[in-house]
Structures are given as C-alpha cells and as structure tokens.
VMD Tcl script that draws the C-alpha trace (Angstrom):
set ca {
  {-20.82 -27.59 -13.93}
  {-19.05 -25.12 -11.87}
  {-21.01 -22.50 -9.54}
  {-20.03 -19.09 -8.21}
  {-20.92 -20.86 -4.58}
  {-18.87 -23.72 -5.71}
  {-15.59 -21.98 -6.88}
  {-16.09 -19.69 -3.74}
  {-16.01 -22.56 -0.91}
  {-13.18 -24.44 -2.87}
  {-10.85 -21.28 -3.29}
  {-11.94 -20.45 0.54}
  {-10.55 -23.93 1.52}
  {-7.36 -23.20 -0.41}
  {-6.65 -19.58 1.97}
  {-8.67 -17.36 0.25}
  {-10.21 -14.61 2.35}
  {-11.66 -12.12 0.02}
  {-13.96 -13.56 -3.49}
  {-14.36 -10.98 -6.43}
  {-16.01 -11.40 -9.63}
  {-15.47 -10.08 -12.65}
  {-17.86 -10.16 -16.16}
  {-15.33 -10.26 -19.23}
  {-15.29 -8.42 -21.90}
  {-14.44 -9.08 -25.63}
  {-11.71 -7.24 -24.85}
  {-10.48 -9.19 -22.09}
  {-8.52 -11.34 -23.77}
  {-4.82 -13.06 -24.37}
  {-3.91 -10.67 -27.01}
  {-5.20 -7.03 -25.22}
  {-5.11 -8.13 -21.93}
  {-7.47 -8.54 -18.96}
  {-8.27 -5.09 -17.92}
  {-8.44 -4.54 -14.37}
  {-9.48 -0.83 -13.84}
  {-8.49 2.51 -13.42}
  {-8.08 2.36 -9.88}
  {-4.91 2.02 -8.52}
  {-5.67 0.21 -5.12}
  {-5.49 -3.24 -6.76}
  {-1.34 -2.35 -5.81}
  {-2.45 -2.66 -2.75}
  {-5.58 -5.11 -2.99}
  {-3.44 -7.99 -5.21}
  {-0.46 -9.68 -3.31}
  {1.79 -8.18 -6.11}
  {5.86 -8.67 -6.33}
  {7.91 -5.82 -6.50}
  {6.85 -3.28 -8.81}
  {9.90 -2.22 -11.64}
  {9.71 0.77 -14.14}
  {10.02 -1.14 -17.65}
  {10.40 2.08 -19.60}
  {8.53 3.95 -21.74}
  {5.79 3.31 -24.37}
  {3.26 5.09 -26.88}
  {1.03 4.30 -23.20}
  {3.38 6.64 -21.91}
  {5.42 5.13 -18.85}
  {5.17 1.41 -17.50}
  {5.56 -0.28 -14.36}
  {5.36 -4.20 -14.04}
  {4.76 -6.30 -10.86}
  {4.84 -10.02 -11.04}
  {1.53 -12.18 -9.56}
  {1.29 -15.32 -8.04}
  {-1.81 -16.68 -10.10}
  {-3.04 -19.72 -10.02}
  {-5.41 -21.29 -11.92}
  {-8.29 -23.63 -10.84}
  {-10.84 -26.51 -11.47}
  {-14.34 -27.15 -10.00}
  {-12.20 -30.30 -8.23}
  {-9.76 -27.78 -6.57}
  {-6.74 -28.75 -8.80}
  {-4.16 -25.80 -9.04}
  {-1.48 -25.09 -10.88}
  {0.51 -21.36 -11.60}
  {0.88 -19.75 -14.70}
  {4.46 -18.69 -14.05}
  {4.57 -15.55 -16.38}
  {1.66 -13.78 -14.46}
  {1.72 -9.96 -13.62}
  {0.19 -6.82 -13.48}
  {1.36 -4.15 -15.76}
  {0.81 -0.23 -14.77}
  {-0.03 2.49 -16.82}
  {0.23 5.66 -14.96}
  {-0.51 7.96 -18.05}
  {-4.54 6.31 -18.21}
  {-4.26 5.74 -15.65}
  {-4.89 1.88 -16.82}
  {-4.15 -1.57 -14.87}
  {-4.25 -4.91 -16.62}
  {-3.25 -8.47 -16.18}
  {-0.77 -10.41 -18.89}
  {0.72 -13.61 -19.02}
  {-1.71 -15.31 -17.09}
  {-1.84 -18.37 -19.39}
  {1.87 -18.94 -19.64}
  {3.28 -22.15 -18.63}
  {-0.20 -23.22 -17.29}
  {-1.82 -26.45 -18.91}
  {-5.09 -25.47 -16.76}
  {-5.61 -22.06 -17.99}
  {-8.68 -21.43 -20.04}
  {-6.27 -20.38 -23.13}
  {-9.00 -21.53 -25.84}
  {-11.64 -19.74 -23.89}
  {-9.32 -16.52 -23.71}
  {-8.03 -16.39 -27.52}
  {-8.94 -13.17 -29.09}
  {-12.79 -13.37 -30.54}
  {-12.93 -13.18 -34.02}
  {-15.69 -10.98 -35.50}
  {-18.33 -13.20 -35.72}
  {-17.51 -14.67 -32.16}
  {-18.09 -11.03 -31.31}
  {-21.41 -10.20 -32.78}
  {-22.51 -13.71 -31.34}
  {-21.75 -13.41 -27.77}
  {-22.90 -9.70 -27.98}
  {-25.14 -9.96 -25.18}
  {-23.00 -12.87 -23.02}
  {-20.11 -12.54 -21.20}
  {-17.66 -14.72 -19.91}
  {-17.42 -15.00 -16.04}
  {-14.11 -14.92 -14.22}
  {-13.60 -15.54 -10.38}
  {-10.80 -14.91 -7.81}
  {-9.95 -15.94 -4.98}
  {-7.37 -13.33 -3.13}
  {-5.00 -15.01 -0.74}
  {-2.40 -13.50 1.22}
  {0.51 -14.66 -1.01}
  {-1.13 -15.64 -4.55}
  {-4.68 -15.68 -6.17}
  {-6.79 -17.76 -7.17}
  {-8.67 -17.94 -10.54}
  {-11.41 -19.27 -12.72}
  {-12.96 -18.65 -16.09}
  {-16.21 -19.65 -17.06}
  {-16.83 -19.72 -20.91}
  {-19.90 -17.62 -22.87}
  {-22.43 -20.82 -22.17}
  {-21.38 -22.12 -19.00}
  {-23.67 -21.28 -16.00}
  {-20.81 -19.72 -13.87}
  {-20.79 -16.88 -16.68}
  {-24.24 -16.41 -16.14}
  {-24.26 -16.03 -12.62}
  {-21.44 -14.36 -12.01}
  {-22.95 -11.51 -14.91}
  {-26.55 -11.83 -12.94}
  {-24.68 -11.10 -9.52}
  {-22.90 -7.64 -10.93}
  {-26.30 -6.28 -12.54}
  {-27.95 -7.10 -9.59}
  {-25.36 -5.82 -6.97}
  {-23.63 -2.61 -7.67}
  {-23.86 -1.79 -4.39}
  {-20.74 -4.15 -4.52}
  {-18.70 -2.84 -7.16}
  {-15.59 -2.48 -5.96}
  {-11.30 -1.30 -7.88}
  {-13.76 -0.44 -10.28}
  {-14.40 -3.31 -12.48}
  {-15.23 -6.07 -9.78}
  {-17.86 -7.08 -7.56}
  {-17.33 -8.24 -4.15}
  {-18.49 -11.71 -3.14}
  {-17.41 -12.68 -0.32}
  {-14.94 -10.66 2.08}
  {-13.58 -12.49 5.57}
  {-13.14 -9.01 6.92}
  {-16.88 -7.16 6.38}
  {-17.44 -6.40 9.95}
  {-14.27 -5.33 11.25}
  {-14.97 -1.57 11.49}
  {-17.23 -2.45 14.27}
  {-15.01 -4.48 15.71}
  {-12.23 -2.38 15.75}
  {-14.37 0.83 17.03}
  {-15.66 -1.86 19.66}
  {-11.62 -2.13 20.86}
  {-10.78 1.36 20.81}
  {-13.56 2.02 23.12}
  {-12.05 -0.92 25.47}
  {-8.84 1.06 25.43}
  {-10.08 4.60 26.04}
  {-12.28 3.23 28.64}
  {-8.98 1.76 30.77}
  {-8.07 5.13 30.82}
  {-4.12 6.62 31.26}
  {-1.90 3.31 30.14}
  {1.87 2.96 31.45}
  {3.62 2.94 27.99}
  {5.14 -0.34 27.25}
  {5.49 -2.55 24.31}
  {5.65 -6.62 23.74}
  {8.78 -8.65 23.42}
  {9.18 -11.00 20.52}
  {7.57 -13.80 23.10}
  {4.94 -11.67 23.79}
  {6.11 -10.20 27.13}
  {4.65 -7.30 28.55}
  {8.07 -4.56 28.97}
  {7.53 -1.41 30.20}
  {9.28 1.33 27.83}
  {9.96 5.04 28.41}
  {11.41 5.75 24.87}
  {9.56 8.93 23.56}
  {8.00 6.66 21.01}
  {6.32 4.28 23.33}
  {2.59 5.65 21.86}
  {2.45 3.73 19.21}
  {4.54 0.42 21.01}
  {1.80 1.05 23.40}
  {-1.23 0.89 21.19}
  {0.19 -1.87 19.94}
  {0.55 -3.94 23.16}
  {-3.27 -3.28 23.58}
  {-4.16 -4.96 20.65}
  {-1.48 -8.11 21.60}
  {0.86 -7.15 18.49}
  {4.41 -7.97 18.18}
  {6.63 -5.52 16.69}
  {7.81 -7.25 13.62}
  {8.35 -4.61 10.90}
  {5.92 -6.61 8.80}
  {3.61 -4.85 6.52}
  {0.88 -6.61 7.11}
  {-2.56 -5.24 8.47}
  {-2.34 -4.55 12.51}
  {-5.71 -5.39 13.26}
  {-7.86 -7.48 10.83}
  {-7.63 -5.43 7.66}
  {-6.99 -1.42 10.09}
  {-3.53 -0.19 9.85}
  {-3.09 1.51 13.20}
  {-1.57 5.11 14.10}
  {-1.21 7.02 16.22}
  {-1.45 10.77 16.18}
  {-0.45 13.68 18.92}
  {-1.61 17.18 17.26}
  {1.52 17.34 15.29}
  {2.37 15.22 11.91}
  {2.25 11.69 11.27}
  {4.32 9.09 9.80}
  {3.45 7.56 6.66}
  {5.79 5.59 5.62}
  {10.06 5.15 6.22}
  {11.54 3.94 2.95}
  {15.56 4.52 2.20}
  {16.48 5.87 -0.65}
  {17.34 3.89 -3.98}
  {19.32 6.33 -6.20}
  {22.38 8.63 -5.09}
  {25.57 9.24 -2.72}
  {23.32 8.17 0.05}
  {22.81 4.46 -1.23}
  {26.17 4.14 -2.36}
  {28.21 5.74 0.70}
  {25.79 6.88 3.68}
  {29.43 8.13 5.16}
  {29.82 10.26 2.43}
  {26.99 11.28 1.95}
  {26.77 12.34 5.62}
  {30.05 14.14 5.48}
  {29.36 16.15 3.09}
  {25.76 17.47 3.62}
  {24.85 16.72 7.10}
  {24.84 19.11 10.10}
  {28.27 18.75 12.32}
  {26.39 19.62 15.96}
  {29.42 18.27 17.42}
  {32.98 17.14 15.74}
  {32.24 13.49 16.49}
  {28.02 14.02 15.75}
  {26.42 14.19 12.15}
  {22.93 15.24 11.87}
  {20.99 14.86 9.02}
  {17.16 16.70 9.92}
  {16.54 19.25 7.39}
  {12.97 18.99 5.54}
  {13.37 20.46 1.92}
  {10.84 22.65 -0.06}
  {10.38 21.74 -3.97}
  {12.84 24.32 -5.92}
  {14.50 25.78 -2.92}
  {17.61 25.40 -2.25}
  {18.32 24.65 1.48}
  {21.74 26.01 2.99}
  {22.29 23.82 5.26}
  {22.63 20.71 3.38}
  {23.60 22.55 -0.24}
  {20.66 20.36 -1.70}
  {17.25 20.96 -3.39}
  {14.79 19.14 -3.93}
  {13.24 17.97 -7.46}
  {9.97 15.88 -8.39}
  {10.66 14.92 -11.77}
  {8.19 12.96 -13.89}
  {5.69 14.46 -12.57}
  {2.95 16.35 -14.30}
  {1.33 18.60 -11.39}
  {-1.67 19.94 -13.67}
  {-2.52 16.18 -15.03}
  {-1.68 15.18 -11.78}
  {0.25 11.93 -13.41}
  {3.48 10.22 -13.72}
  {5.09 11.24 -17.19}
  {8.43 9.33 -16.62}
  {8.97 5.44 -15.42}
  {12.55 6.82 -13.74}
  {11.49 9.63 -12.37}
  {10.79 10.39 -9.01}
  {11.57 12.72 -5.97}
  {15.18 13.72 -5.94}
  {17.50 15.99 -3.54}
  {19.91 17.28 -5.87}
  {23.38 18.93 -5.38}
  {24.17 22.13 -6.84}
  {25.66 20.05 -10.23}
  {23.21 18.43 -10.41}
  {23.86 15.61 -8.82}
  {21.90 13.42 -6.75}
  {22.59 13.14 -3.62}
  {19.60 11.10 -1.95}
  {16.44 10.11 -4.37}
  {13.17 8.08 -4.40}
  {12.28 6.80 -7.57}
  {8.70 6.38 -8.55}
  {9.13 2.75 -8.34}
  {10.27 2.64 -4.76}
  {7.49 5.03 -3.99}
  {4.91 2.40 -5.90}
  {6.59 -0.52 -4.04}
  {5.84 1.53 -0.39}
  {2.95 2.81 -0.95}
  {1.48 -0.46 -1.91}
  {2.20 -1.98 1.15}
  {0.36 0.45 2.78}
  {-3.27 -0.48 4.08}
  {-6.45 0.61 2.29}
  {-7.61 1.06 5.56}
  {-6.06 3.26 7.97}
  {-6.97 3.89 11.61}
  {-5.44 7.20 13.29}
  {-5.48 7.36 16.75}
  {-5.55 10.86 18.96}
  {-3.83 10.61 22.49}
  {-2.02 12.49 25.03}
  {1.23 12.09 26.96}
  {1.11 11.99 30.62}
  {3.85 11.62 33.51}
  {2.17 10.30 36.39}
  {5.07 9.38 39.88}
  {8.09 9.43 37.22}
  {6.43 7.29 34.10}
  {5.47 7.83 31.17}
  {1.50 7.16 30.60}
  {-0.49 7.58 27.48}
  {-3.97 7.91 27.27}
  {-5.74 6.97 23.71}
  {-8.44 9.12 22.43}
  {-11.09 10.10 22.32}
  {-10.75 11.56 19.06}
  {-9.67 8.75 16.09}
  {-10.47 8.99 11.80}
  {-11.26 6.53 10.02}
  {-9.06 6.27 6.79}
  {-10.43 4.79 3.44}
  {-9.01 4.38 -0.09}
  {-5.65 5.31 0.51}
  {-4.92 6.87 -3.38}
  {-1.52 6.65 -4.68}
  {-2.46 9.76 -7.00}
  {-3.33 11.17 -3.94}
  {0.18 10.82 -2.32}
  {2.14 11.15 -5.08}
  {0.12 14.81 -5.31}
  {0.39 15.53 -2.06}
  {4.23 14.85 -1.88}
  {4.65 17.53 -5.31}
  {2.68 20.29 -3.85}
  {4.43 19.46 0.03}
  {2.05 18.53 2.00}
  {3.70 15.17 2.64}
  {6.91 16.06 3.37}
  {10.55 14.27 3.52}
  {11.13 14.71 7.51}
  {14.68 12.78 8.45}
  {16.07 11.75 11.32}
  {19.66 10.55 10.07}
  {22.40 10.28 12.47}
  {26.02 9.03 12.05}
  {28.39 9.29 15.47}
  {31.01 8.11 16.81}
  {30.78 5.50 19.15}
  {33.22 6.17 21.72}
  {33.06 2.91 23.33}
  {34.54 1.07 20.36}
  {35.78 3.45 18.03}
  {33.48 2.57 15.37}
  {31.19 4.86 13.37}
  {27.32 3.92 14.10}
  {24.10 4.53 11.53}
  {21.07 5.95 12.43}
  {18.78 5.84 9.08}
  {15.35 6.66 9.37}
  {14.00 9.18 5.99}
  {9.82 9.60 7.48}
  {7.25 11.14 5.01}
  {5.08 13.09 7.15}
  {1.56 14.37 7.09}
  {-0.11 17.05 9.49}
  {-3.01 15.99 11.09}
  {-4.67 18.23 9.40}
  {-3.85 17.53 5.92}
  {-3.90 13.42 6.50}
  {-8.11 13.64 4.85}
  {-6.39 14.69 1.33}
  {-4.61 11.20 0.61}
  {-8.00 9.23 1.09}
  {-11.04 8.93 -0.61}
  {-13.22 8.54 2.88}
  {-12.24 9.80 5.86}
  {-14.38 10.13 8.99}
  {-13.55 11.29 12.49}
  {-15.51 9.80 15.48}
  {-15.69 10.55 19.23}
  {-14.93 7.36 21.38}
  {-16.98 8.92 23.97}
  {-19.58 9.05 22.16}
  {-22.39 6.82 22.65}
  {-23.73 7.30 18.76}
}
mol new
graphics top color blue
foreach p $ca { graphics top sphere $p radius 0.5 }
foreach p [lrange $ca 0 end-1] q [lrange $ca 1 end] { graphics top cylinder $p $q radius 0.2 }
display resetview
C-alpha cells in the first residue's frame, strides 16, 4: 500500500527535487479536468512546453502548454501519458490539467472517471490523494483512490499544514531548495566583503577573463558565483535569479518579436523606421508611450487584448503591438510570446545594488550593500505593469555596415525595463536588506 513517504523517496530517486500534494476533488476528474488554481506561477513552477493561444471560448481566451507527465507505481514503474498539458484561462483566471490519462496504461483512469451521484454523496467526506514529483524536464505523478491510505494522508497532511499551501491548491512536501535564501544572503556577504572586484567574466571552460565591456556587472557577479554564461534560463544560483541593478532601470527580460515587418525583414524594417545617425549606421532606440505616436520611428504603440480595469487578457492574439500609421504592424509581442518569457522567468529574483569604479585604468565593480529580495513574480503583475508603462520596451537595435567586408551586420536586442523603483510592483514579496548589516 503506497505512502506519501514512499511515493516521495521513489519520485526523489527518479530527479525529483520539489514533492507537492494535492487532495482531489469530485470535480477533479477526466471529464472537468484537474484544477490546478488560480495562480498563475505554476507557468513557471511546472516544466511546461511552449505555451500557444488556441482561440477563443465561452471561458473567454485559451492558452495551451504541453507537460511531460508521467505516471507512477509504488515499484517506481513509469510511463507518460503523451496527451498531457496545461490549459490557461486568463479570463478566471483558471489553470487546469487535461489529457493526463491519454495513451497511458498506468494512469488511474477508473479512479479518475467522472463520479456519478451516488459516488458523490458517498465519498462526501473522502478525497482522493494525488502526488507529484516536479523534475526539471517532466513530473511525476500518483493517485491514490477514496480508500487507499495515501488519500488519507496526503488529506491529513493539508488540514494539518496550511502553513504549506502553496499555487494555491497544493501543499508543499518536500522542496530540495528550502534553505537557499540563507545561503544565498550568506554569498552576497562573501562578495561585498572582497570589496571593489576587477570586472571579468568566465569562458565556456570556466576561465577567469578579464572584461572591460560596459556590461561587465552582471558577467562579473556571475564569475563570483562560478557561472558560465550560457543563455540558459535556468535558475543562477539554486532556485535565485540574479541581477544586477545601478540606480537606473533593469532588464527583465530580451524576447524578439513574433508578429510584423521586423520578423519578416529586420532590413526593412530598419530602413524604414530606424534612426539614420550616420548614412552607413541604423539605430533603432526609441521607447514608445501607449497611444502616442512617436516621430521618430512613425510608430505607436498598442496593447490590445487587454482589459486595464479587469486587469485581464480578453483576446488569445492579442498582445503589445507598435503599429504604423495604417495600421500596420511593424514590430509586435503577442500574449503568447509574452506567456512563453515570462514563464521562464524565476519565482525568485535576487537584485543586486553596485557601483562602477576605475581604479589605475580598469574597470572595478563593487556589489552592494543594498540587494531586494524578489518573490512571486505575477504575470498579471507584468502584463499590468507593461499597459500602464511602467515596464517599458527599451531597444537597442543596430544594423551597420561593416566596412571590412561589405556586409550588413545585426544588432537585435528589444529589453523590457523596470526602474528600480518600480521593480516591488511585479512581485508579491519584496524585501530590501543591507549586506552590512549584521541583523
């Protein structure tokens, strides 16, 4: 008879680093759907696909990501139900898992058939018990029935710890990562400690380089913590994201756009709305307000899709568009690539204050003492923040000539920004601390 302890250790062996648990409903079933909350982190909680607008419904708009889900015995046999994935409902705002007994013969399907009315009025009181295991590629499951002792435990455990509750609907059992605040405090003290640092960065073998490019702060913190750039967007320390922050804006996040001229012909699009500095020099820099049309680049910007007041998505292809004056658009974001982003961002986000120094002709940065402490990074947040601009679109496009070959070179990079001061409106938590400190 399978055990939370059990299930836990055997989906631990299998790669598992964080356990949840999660008492079913009647409702949680084949037919409606295992609900997983309100709370949008579980984008970024679940190792989820890429998330795809999948049109509209009496829900309102839908998004679908596909998930690696794998069902297993008390013997540690696994197999994956193929047709697995989360489906979105911004309008609810409403998560919940379908297809998870597709193409699976070990999936509880019997277990997880609709109840029928008097299955209903007799398991009143009990509830199934299901268990996952969260990998960093796929998850594990397990689904105890009304009678068997995993159901009871697993309902015991939430009554007794809400404390745990966490996305809402499940309880935290086991978590590989529950000290690493401390730990990662316990680091940044190391660093400020060390004092002014010669700004450098690590080679893809890990060699030390020294590196005077004006955005060696962040290369720099980096090296400190023995990370190699890698574009990756995993965690940079444990489960921290890492940033770091001079008294101006931040970077959230770089993503290209998906719709417009710019996707299908950066050249064109360049030529047409970017700043000529020089004849052989195209500069595209020019941050946009919502409504207003800017005259350097003959574009405005839209959020469509959006409702401001509700503070929810009201179209699956909507999204944030720069628009020419018919209408056209030239660069956009859907809502989907904005989903897909944001979800690889980190619930956890670590933003660290520093100053620039030039000490006998090199560059030097030394890290703190102020840093925040980031939790809960909301989507509804973001997506709020970017309607109302206080995250703004902040490029840095380039297209030039090279001289040396004749060729024409690409320089993309479209940042979302956030002033330092603003960054505490996209979390839920957010705490600032003083490195030199001794509290």
């Amino acid at each position: 008879m399978a055990t939370i302890r059990q299930m836990s250790q055997t989906m631990q062996a299998l790669g598992a680093t964080r356990i949840l648990l999660k008492p079913l409903s009647n409702n949680d079933n084949s037919k409606q759907q295992i609900y997983f909350g309100g709370n949008f982190e579980v984008l970024q909680d679940f190792p989820l696909g890429e998330i795809r607008a999948d049109g509209e419904s009496s829900k309102g708009p839908i998004f679908k990501a596909p998930l690696k889900l794998f069902w297993i015995t008390p013997e540690g046999e696994t197999e994956e139900a193929t047709g697995s994935q989360i489906i979105l409902y911004p309008k609810y705002p409403e998560i919940r898992l379908s297809g998870f007994l597709r193409g699976c013969s070990l999936a509880p399907s019997k277990i997880m058939k609709p109840p029928t009315p008097e299955e209903r009025a007799l398991y009143a009181s009990q509830k199934r018990g299901m268990i996952l295991g969260l990998a960093e590629d796929k998850v594990f499951a397990y689904t105890g029935s009304w009678d068997e002792k995993i159901s009871g435990e697993i309902q015991e455990y939430a009554e007794q710890n809400q404390d745990r509750q966490v996305l809402s609907v499940f309880y935290e059992y086991y978590s590989s990562l529950t000290d690493s605040q401390e730990l990662l405090i316990g680091k940044l003290k190391d660093i400020y400690l060390k004092g002014p640092i010669r700004s450098r960065r690590l080679d893809k073998d890990g060699t030390v380089i020294f590196y005077e490019a004006p955005n060696g702060a962040g290369f720099t913190l980096e090296c400190e913590f023995g990370i190699i750039p890698n574009g990756k967007a995993s965690p940079d320390f444990l489960d921290w994201e890492l940033k770091t922050r001079s008294k101006s804006s931040t970077t959230l996040m770089t993503p290209e756009p998906d719709i417009g001229l710019y996707r299908d012909s950066y050249a064109n699009f360049m030529n047409t709305h970017a700043n000529r500095r020089q004849p052989q020099q195209l500069y595209f820099t020019a941050k946009h307000q919502t409504g207003i049309r800017n005259p350097e680049t003959c574009l405005t910007l839209f959020i469509e899709g959006y409702d401001l007041e509700k503070k929810k998505i009201t179209l699956s292809e909507g999204g944030y568009f720069l628009k020419n004056d018919n209408g056209e658009v030239a660069a956009g974001w859907t809502f989907s690539k904005l989903l897909n982003h944001w979800k690889n961002k980190h619930t956890k986000t670590c933003y660290v204050s520093y100053t620039n120094l030039k000490l006998e002709g090199s560059t030097y940065y030394q890290f703190g003492p102020k840093v925040s402490l980031a939790k809960g990074a909301s989507i509804e947040k973001f997506l709020d923040a970017l309607a109302t601009g206080i995250v703004v679109h902040d490029p840095g496009c380039k297209y030039a000539l090279d001289v040396n070959t004749g060729k024409w070179k690409q320089k993309k990079r479209n940042q979302f920004r956030v002033s330092a001061v603003n960054s505490a409106c996209l979390y839920d938590e957010y705490k600032e601390l003083d490195l030199s400190s001794d509290k």
